[in-house]
Backbone as XML, in Angstrom:
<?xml version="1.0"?>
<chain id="A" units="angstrom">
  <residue number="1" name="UNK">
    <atom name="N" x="93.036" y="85.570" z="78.229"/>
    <atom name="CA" x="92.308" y="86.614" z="78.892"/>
    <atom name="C" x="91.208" y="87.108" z="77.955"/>
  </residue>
  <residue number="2" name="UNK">
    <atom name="N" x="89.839" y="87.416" z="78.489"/>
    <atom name="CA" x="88.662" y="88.099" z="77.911"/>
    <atom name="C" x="89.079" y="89.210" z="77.044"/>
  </residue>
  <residue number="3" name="UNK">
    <atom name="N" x="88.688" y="89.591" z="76.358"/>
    <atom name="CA" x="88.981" y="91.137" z="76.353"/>
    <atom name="C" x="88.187" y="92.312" z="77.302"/>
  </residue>
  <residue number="4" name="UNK">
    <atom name="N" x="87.516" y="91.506" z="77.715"/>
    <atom name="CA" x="86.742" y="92.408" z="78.652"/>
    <atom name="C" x="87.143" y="92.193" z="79.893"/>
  </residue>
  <residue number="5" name="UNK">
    <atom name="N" x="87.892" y="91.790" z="80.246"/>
    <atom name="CA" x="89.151" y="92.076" z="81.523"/>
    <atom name="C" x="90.463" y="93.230" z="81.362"/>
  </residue>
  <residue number="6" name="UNK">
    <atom name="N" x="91.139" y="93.465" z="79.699"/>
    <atom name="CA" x="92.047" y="93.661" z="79.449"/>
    <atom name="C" x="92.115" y="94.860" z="80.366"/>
  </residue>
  <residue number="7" name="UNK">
    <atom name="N" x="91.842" y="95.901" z="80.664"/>
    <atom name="CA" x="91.317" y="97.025" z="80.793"/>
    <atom name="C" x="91.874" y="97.208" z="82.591"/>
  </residue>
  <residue number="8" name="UNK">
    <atom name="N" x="90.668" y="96.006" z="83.293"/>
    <atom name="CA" x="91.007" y="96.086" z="84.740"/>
    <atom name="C" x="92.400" y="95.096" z="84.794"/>
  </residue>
  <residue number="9" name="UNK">
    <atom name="N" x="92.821" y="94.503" z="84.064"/>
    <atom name="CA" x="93.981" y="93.463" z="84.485"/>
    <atom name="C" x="95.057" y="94.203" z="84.559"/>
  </residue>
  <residue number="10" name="UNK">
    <atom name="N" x="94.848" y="95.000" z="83.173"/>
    <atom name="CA" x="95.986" y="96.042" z="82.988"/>
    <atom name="C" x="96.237" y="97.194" z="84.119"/>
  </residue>
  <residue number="11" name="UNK">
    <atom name="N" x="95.263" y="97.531" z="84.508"/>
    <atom name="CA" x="95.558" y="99.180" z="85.684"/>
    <atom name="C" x="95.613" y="98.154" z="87.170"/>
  </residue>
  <residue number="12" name="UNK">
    <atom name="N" x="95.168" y="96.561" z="87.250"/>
    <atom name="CA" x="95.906" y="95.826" z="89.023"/>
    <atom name="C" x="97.098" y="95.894" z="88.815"/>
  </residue>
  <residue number="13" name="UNK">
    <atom name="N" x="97.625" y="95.509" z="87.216"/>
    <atom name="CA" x="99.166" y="95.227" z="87.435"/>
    <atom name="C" x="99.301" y="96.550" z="88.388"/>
  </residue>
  <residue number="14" name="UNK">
    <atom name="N" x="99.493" y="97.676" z="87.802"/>
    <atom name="CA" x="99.802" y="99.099" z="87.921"/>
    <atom name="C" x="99.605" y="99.224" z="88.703"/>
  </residue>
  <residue number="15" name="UNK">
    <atom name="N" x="98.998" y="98.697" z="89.946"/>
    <atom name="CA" x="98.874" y="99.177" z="91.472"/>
    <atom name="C" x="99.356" y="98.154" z="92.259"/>
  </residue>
  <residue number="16" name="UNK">
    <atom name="N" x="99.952" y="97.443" z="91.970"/>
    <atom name="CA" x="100.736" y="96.288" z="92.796"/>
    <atom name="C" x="101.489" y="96.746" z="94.137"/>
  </residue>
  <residue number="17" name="UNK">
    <atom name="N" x="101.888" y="97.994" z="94.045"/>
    <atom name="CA" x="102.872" y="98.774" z="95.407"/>
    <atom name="C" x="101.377" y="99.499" z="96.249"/>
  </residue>
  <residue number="18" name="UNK">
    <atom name="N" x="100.367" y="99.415" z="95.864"/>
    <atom name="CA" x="99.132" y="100.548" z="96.466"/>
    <atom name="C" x="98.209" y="99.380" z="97.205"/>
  </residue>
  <residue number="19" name="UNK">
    <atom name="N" x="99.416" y="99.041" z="98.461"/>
    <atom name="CA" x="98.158" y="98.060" z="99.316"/>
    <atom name="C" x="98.336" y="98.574" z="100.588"/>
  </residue>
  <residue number="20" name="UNK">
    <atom name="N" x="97.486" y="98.276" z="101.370"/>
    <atom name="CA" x="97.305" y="98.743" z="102.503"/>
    <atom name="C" x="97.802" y="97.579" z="103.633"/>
  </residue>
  <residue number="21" name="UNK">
    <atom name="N" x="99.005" y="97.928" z="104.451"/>
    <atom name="CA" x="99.392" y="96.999" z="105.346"/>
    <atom name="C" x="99.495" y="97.049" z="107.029"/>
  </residue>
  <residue number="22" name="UNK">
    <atom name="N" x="98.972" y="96.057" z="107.640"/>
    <atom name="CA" x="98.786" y="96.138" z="109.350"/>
    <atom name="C" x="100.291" y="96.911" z="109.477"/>
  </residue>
  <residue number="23" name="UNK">
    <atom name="N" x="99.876" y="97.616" z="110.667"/>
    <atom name="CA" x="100.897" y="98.455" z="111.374"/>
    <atom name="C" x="102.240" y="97.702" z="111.826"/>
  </residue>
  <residue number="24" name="UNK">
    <atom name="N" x="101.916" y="96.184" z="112.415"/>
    <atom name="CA" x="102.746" y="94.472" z="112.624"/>
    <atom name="C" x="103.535" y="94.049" z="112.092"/>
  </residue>
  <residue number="25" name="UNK">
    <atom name="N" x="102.780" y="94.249" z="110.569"/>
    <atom name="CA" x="103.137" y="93.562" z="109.275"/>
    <atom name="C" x="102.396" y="92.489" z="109.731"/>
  </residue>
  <residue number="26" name="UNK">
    <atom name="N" x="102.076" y="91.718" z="107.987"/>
    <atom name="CA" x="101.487" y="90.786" z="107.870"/>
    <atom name="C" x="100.575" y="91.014" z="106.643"/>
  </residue>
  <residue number="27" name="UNK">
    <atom name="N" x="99.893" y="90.114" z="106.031"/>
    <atom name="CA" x="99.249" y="90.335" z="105.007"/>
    <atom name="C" x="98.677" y="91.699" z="104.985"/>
  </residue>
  <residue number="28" name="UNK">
    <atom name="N" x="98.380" y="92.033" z="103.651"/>
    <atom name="CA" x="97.343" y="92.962" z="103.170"/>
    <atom name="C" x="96.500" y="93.440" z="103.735"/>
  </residue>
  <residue number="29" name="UNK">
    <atom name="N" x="95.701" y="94.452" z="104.002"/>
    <atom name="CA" x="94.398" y="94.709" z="104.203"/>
    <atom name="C" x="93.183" y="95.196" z="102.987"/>
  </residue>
  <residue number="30" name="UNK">
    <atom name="N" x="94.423" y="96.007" z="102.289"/>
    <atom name="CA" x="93.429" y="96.019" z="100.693"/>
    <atom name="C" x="94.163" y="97.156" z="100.011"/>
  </residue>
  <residue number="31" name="UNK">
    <atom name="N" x="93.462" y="97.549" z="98.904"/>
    <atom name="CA" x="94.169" y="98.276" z="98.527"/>
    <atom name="C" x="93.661" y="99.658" z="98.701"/>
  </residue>
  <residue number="32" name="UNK">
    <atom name="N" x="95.117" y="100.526" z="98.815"/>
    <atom name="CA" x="94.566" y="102.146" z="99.117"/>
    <atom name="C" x="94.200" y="102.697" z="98.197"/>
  </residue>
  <residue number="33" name="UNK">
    <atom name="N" x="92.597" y="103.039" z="97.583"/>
    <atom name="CA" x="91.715" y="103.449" z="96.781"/>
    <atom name="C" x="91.920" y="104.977" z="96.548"/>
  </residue>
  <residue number="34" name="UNK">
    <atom name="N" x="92.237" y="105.753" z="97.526"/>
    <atom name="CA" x="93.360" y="107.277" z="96.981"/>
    <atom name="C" x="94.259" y="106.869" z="96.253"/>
  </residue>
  <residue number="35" name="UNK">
    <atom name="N" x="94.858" y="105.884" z="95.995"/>
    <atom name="CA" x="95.978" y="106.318" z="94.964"/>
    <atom name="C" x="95.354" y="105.284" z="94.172"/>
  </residue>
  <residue number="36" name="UNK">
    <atom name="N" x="94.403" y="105.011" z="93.705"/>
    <atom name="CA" x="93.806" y="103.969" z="92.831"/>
    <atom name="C" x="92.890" y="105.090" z="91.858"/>
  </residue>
  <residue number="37" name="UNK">
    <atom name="N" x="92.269" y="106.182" z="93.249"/>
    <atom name="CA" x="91.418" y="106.448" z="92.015"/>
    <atom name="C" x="91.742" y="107.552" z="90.887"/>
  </residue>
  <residue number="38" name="UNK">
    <atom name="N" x="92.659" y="108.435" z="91.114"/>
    <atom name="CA" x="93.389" y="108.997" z="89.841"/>
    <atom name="C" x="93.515" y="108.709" z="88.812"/>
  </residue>
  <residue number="39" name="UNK">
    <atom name="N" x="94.277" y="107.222" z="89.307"/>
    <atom name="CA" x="94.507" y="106.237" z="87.964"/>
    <atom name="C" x="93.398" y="106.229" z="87.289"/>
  </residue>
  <residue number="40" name="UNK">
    <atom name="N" x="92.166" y="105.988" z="87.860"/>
    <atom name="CA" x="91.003" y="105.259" z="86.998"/>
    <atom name="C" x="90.361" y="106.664" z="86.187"/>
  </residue>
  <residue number="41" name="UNK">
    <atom name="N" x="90.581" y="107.733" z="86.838"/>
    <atom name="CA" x="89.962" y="109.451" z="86.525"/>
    <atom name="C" x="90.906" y="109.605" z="85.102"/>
  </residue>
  <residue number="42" name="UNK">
    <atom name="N" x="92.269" y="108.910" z="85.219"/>
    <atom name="CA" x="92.922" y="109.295" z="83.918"/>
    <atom name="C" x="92.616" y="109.043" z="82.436"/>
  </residue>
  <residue number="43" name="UNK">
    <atom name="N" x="91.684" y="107.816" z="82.957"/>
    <atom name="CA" x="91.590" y="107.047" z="81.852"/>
    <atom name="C" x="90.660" y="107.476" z="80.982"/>
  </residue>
  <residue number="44" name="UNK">
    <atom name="N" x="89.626" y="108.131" z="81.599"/>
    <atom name="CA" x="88.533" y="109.551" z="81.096"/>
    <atom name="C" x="87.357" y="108.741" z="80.312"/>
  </residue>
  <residue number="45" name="UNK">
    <atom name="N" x="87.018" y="108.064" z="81.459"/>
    <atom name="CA" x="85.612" y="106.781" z="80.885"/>
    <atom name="C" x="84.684" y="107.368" z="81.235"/>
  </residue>
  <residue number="46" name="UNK">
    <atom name="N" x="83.572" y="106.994" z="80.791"/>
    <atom name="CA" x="82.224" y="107.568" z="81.291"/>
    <atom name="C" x="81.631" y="107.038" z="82.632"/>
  </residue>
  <residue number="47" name="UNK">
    <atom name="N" x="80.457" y="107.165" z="83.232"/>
    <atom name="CA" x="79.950" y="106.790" z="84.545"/>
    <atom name="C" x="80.232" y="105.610" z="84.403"/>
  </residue>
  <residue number="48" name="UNK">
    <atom name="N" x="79.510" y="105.138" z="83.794"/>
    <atom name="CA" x="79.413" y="103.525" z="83.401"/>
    <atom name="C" x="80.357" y="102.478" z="83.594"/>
  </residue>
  <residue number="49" name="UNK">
    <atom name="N" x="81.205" y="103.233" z="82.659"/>
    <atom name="CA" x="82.481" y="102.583" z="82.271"/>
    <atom name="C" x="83.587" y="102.528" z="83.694"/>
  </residue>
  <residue number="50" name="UNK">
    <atom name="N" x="83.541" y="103.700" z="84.206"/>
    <atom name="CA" x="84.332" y="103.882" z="85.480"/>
    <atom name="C" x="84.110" y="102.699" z="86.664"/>
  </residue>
  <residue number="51" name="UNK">
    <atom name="N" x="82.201" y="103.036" z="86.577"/>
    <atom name="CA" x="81.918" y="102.086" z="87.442"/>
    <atom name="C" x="82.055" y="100.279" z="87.373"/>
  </residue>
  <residue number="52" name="UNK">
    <atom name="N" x="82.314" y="99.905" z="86.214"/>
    <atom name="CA" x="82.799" y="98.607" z="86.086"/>
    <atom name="C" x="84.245" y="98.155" z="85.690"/>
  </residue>
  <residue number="53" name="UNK">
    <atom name="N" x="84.762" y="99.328" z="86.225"/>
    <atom name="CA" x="85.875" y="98.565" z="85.989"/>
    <atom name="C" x="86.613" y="98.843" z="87.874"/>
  </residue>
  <residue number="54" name="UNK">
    <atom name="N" x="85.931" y="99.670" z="88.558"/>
    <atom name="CA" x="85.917" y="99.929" z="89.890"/>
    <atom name="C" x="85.554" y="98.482" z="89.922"/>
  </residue>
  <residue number="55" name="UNK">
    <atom name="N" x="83.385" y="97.755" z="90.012"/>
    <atom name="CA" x="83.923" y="96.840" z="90.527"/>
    <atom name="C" x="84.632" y="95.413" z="89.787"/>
  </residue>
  <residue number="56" name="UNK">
    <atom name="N" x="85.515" y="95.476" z="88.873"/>
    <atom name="CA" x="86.239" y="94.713" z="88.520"/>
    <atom name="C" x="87.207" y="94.546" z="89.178"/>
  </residue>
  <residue number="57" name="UNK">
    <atom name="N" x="87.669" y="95.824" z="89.582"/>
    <atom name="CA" x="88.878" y="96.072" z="90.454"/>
    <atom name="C" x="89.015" y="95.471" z="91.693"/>
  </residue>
  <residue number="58" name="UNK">
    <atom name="N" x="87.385" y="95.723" z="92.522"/>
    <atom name="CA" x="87.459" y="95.183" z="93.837"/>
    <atom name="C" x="86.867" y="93.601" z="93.752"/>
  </residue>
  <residue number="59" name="UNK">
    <atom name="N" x="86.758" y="93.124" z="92.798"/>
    <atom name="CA" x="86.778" y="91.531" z="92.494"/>
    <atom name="C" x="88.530" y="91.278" z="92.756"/>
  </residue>
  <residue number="60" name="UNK">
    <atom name="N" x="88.977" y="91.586" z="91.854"/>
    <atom name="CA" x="90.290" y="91.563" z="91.769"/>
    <atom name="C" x="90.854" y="91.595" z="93.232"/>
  </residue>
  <residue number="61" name="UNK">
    <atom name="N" x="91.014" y="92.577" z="93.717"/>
    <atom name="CA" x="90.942" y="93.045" z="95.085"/>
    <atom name="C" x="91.202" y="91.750" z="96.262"/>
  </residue>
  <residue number="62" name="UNK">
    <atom name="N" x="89.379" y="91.426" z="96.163"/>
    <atom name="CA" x="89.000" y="90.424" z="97.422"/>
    <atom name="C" x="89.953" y="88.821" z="96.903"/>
  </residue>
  <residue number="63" name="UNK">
    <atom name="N" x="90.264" y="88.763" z="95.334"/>
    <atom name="CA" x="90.769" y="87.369" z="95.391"/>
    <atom name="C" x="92.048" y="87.394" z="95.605"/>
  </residue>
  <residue number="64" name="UNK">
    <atom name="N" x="92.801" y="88.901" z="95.445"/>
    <atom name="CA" x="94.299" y="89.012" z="96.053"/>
    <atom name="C" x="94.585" y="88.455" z="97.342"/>
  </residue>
  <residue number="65" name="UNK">
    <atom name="N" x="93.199" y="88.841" z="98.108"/>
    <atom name="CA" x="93.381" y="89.544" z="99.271"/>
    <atom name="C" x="93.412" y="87.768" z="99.735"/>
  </residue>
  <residue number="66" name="UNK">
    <atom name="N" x="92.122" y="87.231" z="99.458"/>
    <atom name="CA" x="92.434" y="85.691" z="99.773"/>
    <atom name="C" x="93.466" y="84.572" z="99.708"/>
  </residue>
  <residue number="67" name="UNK">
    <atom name="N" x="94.252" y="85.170" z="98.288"/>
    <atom name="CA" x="95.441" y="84.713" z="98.107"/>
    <atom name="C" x="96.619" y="84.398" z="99.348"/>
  </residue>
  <residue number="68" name="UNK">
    <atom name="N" x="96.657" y="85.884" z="99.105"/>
    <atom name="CA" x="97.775" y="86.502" z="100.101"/>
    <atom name="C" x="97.411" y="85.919" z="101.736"/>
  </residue>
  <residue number="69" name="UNK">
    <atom name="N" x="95.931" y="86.158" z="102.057"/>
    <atom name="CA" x="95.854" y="85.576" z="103.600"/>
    <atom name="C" x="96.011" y="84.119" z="103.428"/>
  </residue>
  <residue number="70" name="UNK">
    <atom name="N" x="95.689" y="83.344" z="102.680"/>
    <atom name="CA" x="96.059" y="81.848" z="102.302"/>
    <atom name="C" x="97.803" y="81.697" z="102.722"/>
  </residue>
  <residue number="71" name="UNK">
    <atom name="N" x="98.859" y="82.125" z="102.118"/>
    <atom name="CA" x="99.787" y="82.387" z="102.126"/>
    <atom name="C" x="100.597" y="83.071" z="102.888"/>
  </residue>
  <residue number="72" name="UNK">
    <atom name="N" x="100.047" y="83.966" z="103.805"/>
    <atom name="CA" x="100.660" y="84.757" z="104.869"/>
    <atom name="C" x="101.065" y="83.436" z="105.998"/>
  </residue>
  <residue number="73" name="UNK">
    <atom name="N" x="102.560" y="83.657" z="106.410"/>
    <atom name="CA" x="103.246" y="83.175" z="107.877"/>
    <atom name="C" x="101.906" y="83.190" z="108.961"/>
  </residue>
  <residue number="74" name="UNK">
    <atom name="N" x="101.530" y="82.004" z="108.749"/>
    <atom name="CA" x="100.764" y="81.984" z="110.661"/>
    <atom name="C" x="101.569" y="81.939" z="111.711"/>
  </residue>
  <residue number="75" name="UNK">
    <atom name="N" x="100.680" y="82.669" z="112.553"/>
    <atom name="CA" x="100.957" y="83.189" z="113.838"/>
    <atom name="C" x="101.974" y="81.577" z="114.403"/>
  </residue>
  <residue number="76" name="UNK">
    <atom name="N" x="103.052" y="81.786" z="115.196"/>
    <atom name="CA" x="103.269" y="81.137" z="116.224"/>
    <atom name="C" x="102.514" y="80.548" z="117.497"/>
  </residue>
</chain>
């Protein structure tokens, strides 16, 4: 790992339970960004800093998200 990942790799682990799921069930829809962004307010970064690791996060995010729909039970 980069070291310039360590940072966002470390706070996805930490939100692994903070996803957003169809009412059905079924894959993901994403993750719930209220309980994401505290986390990131804790960490007490500057604009800058906040803002890249936000979008690090939603990199992170969209390739979960592909994962998981790759992998989700198709429909019958």
């Amino acid at each position: 790992m980069w070291p310039d990942n360590e940072q966002a790799l470390r706070l996805f682990s930490r939100v692994g339970t903070r996803w957003v799921y169809p009412a059905m069930g079924g894959a993901p829809l994403g993750l719930r960004w209220e309980a994401i962004y505290p986390l990131i307010d804790r960490l007490n970064l500057d604009a800058p800093q906040w803002d890249a690791l936000h979008d690090d996060l939603c990199v992170m995010e969209q390739a979960a998200l592909h994962t998981m729909r790759q992998h989700a039970p198709k429909p019958a």
